[in-house]
ROLUM-713887 format. One record per residue (C-alpha): residue number from 1; residue in one letter; x, y, z. Coordinates in steps of 0.001 Angstrom, whole numbers. Example, Ala and Ser with C-alpha at 12.3 -4.5 7.8 and 13.67 -1.06 7.14 Angstrom:
% residues 2
    nr   rest        xx        yy        zz
     1      A     12300     -4500      7800
     2      S     13670     -1060      7140
***
This chain:
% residues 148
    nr   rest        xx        yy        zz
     1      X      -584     13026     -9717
     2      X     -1306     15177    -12941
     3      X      1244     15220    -15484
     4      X      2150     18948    -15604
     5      X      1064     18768    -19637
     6      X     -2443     19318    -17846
     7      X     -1124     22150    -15680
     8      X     -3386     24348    -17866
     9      X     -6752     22699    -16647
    10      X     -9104     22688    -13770
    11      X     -8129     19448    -12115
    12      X     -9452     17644     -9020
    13      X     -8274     14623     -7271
    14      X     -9488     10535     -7733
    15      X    -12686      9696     -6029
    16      X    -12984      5925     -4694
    17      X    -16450      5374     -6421
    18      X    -16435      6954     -9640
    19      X    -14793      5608    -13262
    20      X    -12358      7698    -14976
    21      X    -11258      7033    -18570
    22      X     -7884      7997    -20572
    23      X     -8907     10632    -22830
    24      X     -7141     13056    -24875
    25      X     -7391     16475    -23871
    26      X     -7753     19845    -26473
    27      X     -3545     20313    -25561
    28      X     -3289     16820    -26857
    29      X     -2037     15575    -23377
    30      X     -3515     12245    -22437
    31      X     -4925     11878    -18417
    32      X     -7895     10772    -16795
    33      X    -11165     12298    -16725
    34      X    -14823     11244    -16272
    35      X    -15876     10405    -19426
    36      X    -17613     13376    -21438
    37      X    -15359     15961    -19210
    38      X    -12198     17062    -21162
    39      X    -11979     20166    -19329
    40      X    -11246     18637    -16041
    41      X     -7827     15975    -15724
    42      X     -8751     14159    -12557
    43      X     -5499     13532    -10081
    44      X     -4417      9848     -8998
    45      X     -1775      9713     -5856
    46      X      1462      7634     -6854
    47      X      1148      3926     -5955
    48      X     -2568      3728     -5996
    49      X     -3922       400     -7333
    50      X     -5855       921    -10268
    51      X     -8307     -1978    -12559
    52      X     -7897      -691    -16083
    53      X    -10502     -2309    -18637
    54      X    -10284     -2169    -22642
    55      X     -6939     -2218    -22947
    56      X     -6011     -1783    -26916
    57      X     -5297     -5402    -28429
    58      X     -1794     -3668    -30086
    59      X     -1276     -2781    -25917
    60      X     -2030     -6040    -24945
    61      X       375     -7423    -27564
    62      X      3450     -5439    -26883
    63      X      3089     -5670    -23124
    64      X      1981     -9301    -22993
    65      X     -1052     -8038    -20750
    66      X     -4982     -8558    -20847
    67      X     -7745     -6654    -22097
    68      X     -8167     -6119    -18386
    69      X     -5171     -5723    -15467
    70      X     -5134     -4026    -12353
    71      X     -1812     -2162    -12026
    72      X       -19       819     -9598
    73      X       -77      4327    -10774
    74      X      3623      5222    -10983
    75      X      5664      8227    -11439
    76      X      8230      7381    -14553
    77      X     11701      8418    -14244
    78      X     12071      8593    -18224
    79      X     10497     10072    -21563
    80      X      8530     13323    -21419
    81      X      5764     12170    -19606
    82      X      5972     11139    -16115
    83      X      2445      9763    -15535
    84      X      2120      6264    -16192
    85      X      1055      2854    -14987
    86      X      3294      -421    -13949
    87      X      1853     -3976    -14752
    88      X      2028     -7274    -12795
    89      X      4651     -8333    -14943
    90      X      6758     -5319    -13981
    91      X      6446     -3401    -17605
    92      X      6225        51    -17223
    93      X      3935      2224    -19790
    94      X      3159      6237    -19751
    95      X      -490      7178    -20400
    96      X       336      8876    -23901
    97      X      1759      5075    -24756
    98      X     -1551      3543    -23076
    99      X     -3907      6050    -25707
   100      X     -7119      6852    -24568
   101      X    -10152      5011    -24472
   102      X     -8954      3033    -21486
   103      X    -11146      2518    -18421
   104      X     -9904      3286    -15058
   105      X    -11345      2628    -11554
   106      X     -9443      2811     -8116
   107      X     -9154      -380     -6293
   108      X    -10468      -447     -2930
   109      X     -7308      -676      -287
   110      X     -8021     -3424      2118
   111      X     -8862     -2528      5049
   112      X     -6820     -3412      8332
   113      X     -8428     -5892     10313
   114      X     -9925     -4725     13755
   115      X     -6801     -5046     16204
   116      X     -8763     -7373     19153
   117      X     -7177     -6825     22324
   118      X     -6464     -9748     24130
   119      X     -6626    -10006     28239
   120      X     -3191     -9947     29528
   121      X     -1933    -13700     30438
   122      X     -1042    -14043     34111
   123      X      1623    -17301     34132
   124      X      1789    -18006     38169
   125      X      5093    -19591     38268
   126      X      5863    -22019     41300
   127      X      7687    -20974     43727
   128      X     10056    -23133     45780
   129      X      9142    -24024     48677
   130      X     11451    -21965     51360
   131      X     14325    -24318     52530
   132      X     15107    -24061     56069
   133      X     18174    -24976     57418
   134      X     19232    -25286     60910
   135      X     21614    -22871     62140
   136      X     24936    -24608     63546
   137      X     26027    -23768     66506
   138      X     28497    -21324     66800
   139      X     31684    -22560     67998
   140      X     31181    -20233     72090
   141      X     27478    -21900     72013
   142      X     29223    -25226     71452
   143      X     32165    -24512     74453
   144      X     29293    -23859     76350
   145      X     27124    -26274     75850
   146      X     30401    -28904     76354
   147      X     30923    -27245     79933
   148      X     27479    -27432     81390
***
């Protein structure tokens, strides 16, 4: 979301086709803006997949990353910050840690495939064929029959 260290400024949320960029605002809070606009902190949701580009080399060291990662927006449970990023490689950093300067798009979610519905399967299952039995006498048909 936005760190409440930009509660103080106009702030709007991610949009899927723009580029944001770390950047230090006038409070000295780092989030994302577009670049040239540090009057506006632009709002990511938790868990959103984010490609993050010019990564600091002293970043890349530390974390054992690339100059270039795509990571999840996470909510930190420790340090003063709570706005931060986790990495492939399950290392954890806050923006203020990341500096500004960095590069940050969203990553398109994949879509869900069209569901196809299928025709329901009809399985005829054979049927036995009816057994008929012949019906015994009774034991008065058989008297009978033994007297005529």
């Amino acid at each position: 979301m936005c760190d409440y260290s930009l509660e103080m400024y106009a702030s709007r949320p991610a949009r899927e086709s723009e580029k944001y960029t770390t950047t230090r605002f006038p409070s000295g809070s780092i989030g994302l803006s577009v670049p040239g606009d540090c009057t506006t902190a632009v709002c990511v949701q938790y868990d959103m997949r984010l490609k993050l580009a010019d990564i600091s080399s002293d970043i890349q060291n530390r974390l054992n990353i690339g100059a270039d990662e795509e990571v999840v927006f996470a909510r930190l449970e420790h340090g003063a910050y709570r706005d931060g990023v986790r990495f492939a490689n399950g290392k954890e950093i806050s923006l203020q840690l990341l500096g500004a300067g960095v590069t940050i798009a969203l990553v398109e979610e994949m879509k869900e495939p069209a569901t196809v519905l299928e025709e329901p399967k009809v399985i005829l299952e054979e049927t036995p064929e009816p057994v008929i039995r012949e019906r015994a006498p009774n034991t008065r048909e058989r008297v009978l029959e033994l007297i005529d």
